[in-house]
C-alpha positions in Angstrom: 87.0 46.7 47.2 89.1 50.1 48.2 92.7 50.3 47.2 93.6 49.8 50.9 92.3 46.4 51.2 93.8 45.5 48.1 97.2 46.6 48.5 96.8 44.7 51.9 95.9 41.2 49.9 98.6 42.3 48.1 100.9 42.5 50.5 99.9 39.2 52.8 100.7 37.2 48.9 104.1 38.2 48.6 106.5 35.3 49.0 108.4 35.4 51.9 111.3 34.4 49.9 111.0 38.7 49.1 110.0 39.7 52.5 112.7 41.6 54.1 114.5 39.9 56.8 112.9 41.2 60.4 115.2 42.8 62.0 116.1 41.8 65.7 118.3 43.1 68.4 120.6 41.0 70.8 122.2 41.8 73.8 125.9 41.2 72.2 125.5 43.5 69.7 127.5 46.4 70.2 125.2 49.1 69.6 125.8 53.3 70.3 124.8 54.2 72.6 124.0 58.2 72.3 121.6 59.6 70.4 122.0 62.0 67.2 119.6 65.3 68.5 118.5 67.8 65.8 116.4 70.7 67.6 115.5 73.1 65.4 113.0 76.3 65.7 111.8 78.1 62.5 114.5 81.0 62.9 117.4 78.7 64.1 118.8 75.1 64.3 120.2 75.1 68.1 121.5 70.8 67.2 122.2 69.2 64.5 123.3 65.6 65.0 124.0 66.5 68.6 125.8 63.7 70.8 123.5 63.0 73.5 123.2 60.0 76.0 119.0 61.0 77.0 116.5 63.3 76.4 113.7 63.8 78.0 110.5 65.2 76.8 107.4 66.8 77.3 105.1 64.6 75.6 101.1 64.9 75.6 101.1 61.2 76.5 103.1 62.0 79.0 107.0 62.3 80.3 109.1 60.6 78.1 112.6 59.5 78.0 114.5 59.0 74.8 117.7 56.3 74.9 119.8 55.4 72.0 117.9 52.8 70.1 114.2 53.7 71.1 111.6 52.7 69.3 110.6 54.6 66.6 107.4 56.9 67.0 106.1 60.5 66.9 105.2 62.5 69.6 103.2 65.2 69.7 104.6 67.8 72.9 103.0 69.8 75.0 104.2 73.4 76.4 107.6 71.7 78.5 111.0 71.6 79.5 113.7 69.2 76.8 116.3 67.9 78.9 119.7 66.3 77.4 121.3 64.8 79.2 125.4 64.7 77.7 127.7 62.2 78.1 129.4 63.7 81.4 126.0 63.6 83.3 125.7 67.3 82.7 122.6 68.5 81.0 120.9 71.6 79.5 117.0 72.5 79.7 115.2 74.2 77.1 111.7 75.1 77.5 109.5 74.5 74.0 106.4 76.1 73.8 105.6 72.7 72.0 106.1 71.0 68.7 106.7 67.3 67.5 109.3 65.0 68.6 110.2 62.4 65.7 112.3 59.3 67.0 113.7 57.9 63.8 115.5 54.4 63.5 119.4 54.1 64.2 119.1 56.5 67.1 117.9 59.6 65.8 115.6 62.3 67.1 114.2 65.2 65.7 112.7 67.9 67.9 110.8 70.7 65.9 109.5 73.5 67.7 107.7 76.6 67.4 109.2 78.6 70.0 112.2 77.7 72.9 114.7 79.0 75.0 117.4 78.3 77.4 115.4 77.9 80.8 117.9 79.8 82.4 117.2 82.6 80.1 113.4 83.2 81.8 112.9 85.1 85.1 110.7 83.8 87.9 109.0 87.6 88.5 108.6 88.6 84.8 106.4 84.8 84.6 104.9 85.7 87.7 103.3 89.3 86.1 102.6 87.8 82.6 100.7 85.2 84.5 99.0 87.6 86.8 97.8 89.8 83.7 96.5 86.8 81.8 94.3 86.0 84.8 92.7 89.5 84.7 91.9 88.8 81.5 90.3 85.3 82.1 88.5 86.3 85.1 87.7 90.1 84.1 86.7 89.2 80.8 87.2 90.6 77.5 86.6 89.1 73.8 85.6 85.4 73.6 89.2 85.2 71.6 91.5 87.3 74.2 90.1 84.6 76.9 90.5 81.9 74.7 94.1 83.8 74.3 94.5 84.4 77.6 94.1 80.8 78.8 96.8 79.5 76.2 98.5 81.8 77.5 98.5 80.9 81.0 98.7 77.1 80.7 102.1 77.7 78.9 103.3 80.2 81.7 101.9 77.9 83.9 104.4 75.0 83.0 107.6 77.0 83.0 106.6 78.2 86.1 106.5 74.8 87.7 110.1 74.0 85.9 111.6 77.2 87.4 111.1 76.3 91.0 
């Protein structure tokens, strides 16, 4: 018998006297409803506990948006736009090359990213050129690992291209 299936027996035999209490929600409870946002990139933290009423993300499942009290999970997210969404109904945009989102019990959520920016911060020519030059490089060839470069490359320029239209 593996350790796994024991520690499952194990687990199914514990009295429910010990179990803890499940924890349910009700539609009195007053609850907060903003979200604590921690974004963080290897050289710089731009939240920490951030206020924030929603925010969406790029995940590789799909579009998804983030309330206060969201289940918790961890998403895996694709080259993409984070939108917060602030209490006044204003929002900022951030473009992630990707990274993991972590959504963490009592409204929490933890974005960790390898590389992002302001989308205001990115010009609609200079993406235009750096897209055109990694096409030459797809279609004029090259080494198998600047293609394979070169079409990384492209799908993430590709994205915030579509985002800064």
């Amino acid at each position: 018998m593996n350790s796994l299936r024991i520690a499952r027996a194990a687990l199914r035999a514990r009295p429910a006297a010990l179990r803890p209490p499940l924890q349910r929600r009700g539609y009195a409870e007053a609850v907060s409803d903003k979200i604590k946002l921690s974004l963080s990139l290897p050289h710089q933290s731009i939240y920490k506990s951030h206020d924030a009423v929603q925010v969406n993300i790029p995940a590789e499942s799909g579009e998804m948006g983030v309330l206060a009290n969201h289940v918790p999970s961890i998403e895996q997210l694709k080259p993409g736009v984070v939108e917060i969404i602030e209490e006044g109904g204003s929002s900022k945009r951030f473009f992630l090359s990707g990274g993991f989102a972590v959504v963490q019990p009592k409204s929490a959520l933890s974005i960790n990213a390898v590389e992002g920016y302001p989308l205001e911060d990115f010009s609609p020519e200079a993406v235009r050129a750096q897209i055109a030059e990694a096409q030459k490089v797809v279609n004029g060839g090259g080494s198998e690992q600047d293609i394979a470069e070169a079409k990384i490359e492209l799908e993430v320029l590709e994205s915030l291209q579509a985002h800064l239209k």
